[in-house]
C-alpha positions as CSV (number, residue, x, y, z in Angstrom):
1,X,0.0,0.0,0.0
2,X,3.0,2.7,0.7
3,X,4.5,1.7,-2.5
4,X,1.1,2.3,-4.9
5,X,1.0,6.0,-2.4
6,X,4.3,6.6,-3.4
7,X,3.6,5.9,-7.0
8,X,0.6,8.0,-6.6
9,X,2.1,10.8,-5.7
10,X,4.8,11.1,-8.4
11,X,7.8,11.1,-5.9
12,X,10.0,8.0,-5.8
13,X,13.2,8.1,-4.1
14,X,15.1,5.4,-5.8
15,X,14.1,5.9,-9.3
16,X,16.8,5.9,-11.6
17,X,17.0,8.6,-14.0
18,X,18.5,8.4,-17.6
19,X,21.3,10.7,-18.0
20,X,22.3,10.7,-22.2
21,X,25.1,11.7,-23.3
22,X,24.4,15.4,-24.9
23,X,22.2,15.5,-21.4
24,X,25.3,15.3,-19.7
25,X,27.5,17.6,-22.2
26,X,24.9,20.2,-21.6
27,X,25.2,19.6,-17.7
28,X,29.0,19.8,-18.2
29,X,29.1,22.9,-19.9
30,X,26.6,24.8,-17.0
31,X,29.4,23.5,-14.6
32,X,32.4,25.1,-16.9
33,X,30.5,28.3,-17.3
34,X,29.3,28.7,-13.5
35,X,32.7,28.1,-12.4
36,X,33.7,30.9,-15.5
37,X,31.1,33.2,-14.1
38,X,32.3,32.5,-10.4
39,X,36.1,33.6,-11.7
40,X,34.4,36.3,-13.5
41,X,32.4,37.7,-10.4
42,X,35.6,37.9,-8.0
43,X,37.7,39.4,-10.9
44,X,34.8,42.3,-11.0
45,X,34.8,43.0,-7.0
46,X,38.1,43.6,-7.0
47,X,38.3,45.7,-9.8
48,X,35.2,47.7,-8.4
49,X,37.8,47.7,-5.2
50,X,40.7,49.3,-7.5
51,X,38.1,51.7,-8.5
52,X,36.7,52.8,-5.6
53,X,40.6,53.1,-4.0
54,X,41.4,55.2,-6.8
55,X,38.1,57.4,-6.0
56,X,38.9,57.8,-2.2
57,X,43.1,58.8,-3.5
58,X,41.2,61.2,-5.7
59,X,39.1,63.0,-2.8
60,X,42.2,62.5,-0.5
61,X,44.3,64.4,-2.7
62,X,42.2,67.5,-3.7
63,X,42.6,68.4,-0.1
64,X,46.0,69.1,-0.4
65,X,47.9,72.3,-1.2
66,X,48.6,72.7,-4.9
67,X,52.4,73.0,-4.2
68,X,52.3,69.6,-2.2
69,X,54.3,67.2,-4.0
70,X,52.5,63.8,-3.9
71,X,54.0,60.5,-3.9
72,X,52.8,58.3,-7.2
73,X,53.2,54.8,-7.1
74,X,54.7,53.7,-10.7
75,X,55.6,49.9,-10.9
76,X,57.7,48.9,-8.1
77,X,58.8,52.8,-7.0
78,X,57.6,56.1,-5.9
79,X,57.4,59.5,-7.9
80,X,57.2,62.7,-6.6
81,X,54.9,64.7,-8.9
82,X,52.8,67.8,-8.6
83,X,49.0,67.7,-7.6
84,X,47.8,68.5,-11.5
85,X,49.8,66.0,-12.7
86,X,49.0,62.9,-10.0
87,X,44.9,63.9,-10.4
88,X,45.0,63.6,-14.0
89,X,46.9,60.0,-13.6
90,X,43.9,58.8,-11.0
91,X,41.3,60.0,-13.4
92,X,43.1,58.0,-16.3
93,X,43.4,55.0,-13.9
94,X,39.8,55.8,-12.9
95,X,38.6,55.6,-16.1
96,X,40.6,52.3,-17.3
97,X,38.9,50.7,-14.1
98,X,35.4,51.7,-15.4
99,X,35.9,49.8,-18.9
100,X,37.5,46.8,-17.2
101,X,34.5,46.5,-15.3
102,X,32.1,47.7,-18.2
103,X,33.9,44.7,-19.9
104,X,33.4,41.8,-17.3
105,X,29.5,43.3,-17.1
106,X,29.2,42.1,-20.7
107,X,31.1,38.8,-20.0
108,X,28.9,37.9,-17.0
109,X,25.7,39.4,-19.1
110,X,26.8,36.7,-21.8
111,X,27.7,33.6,-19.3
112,X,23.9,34.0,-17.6
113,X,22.4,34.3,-20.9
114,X,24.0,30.6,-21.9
115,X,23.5,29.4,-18.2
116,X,19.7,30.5,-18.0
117,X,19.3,28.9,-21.1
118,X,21.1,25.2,-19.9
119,X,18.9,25.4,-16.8
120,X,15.6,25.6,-18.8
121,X,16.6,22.8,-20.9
122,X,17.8,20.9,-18.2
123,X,15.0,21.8,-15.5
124,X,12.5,20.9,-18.3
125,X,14.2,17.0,-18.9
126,X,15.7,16.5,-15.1
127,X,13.1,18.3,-13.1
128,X,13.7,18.3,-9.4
129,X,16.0,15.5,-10.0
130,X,18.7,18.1,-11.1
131,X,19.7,20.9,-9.1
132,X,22.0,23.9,-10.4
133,X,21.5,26.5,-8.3
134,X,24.4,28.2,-6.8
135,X,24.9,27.2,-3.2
136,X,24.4,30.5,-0.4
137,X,27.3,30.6,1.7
């Protein structure tokens, strides 16, 4: 009697479900563009971190005296240049970061676009059999 209930009900533990290949090709490639868009996702915090650190330099800096020589960090040393000069570097750093970050937008944009479309085609097979959402930490 629990096993026709069971039956009833649609939900059976043990069943066995057929995996084909392209099914899992398809399920593979989710799993190589989630970890992509994971990659993707740290690279853009810390570039929004770069950007925001070159914001606060800027608003540091404009409160100093326009004769203040300011040291700029250039590769591995330390220049002393003029207020002018060192503002119009952050603002070129500044707006590098942006397109950096315009530029992973797009990526990540273009990974969800593939990824929503893998889960409706494997939601739509699998069912609650499959699960591809990300984990919450």
């Amino acid at each position: 009697m629990a096993t026709a209930k069971s039956v009833q009900s649609g939900f059976q533990p043990d069943s066995d479900v057929h995996v084909a290949f392209e099914d899992q090709q398809k399920i593979n490639k989710f799993a190589k563009q989630n970890a992509k868009m994971e990659d993707l996702q740290d690279e853009l915090k810390r570039k929004q971190n770069d950007l925001q650190n070159l914001k606060d330099a800027c608003a540091e800096i404009e409160l100093y005296d326009d004769d203040a020589k300011i040291p700029y960090h250039i590769g591995e040393t330390f220049v002393q240049q003029d207020l002018t000069t060192t503002l119009q570097l952050l603002e070129e750093g500044k707006k590098i970061k942006e397109k950096e970050i315009s530029a992973l937008n797009e990526k990540c944009s273009a990974l969800k676009i593939i990824m929503n479309d893998l889960k409706t085609q494997l939601y739509a097979k699998f069912g609650n059999h499959i699960s591809l959402e990300a984990e919450e930490e």
